[in-house]
C-alpha positions in Angstrom: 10.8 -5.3 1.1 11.4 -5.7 -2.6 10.5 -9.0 -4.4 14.2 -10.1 -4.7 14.4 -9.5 -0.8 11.3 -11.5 -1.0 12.5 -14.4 -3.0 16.0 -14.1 -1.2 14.2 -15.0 2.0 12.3 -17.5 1.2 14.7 -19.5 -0.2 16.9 -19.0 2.8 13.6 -20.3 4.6 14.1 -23.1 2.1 17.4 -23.5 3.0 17.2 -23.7 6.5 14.3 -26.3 6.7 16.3 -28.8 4.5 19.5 -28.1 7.0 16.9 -29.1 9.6 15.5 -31.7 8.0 19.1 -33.3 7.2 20.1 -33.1 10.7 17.2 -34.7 11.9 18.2 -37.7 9.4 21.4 -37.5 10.8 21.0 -37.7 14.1 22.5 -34.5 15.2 20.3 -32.9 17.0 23.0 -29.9 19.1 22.4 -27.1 15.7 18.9 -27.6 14.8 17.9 -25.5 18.1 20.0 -22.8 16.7 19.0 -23.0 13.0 15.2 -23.1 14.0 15.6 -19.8 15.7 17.1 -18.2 12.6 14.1 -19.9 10.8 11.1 -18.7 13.0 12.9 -15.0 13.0 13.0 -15.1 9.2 9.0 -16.5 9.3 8.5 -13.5 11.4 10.6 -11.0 9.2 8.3 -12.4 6.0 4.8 -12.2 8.3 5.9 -8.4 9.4 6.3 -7.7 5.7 3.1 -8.8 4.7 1.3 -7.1 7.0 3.4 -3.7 6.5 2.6 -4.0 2.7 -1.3 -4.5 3.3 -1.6 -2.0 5.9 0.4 0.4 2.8 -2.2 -0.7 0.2 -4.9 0.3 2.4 -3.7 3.8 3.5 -3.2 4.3 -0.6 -6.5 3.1 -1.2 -7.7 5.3 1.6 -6.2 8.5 0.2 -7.0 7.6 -3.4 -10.5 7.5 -2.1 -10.5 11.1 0.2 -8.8 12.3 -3.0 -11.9 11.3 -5.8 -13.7 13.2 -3.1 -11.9 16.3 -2.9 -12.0 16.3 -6.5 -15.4 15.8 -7.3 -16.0 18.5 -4.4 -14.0 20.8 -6.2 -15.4 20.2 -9.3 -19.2 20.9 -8.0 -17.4 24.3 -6.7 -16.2 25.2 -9.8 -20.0 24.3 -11.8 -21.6 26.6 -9.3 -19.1 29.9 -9.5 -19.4 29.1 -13.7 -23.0 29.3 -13.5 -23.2 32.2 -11.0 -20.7 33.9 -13.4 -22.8 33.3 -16.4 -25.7 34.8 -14.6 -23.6 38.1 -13.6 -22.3 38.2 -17.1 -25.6 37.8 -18.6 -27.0 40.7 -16.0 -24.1 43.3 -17.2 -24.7 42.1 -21.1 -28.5 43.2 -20.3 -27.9 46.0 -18.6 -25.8 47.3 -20.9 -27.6 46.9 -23.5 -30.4 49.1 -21.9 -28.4 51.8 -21.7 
């Protein structure tokens, strides 16, 4: 759900509750049943939202996490074959010079 999606709902939300709330003052109580449905389904549409966009952020956060990790694992990998390189080069360096 984008923010205008966002904002487009709630003022429908907006909307609806002032239709209700005129009715009320007007003593015709036969459409607010209806128009309260259409409100608690749009409550429920917003809610659902929500929790889809959390539940999102947190599987993000989740792989920006395993990914640091991955990273810095790699990253200990690559010291260690630099330094066992740098050992084998110096080796061949010595050896050859002993020739």
């Amino acid at each position: 759900m984008t923010i205008n999606d966002f904002n487009s709902d709630l003022n429908l939300l907006e909307n609806l509750s002032k239709k209700i709330s005129d009715l009320l003052y007007n003593n015709e109580f036969s459409r607010i049943t209806e128009i309260d449905k259409q409100r608690k389904a749009l409550i429920k549409k917003i809610k659902e939202s929500h929790i889809r966009n959390i539940q999102i952020k947190t599987r993000i956060a989740k792989l920006s996490e395993n990914n640091l990790i991955m990273i810095n694992s790699v990253e200990k990998k690559i010291q260690k074959l630099s330094k066992t390189q740098n050992k084998f080069m110096k080796r061949i360096k010595a050896y050859s010079l002993n020739k």
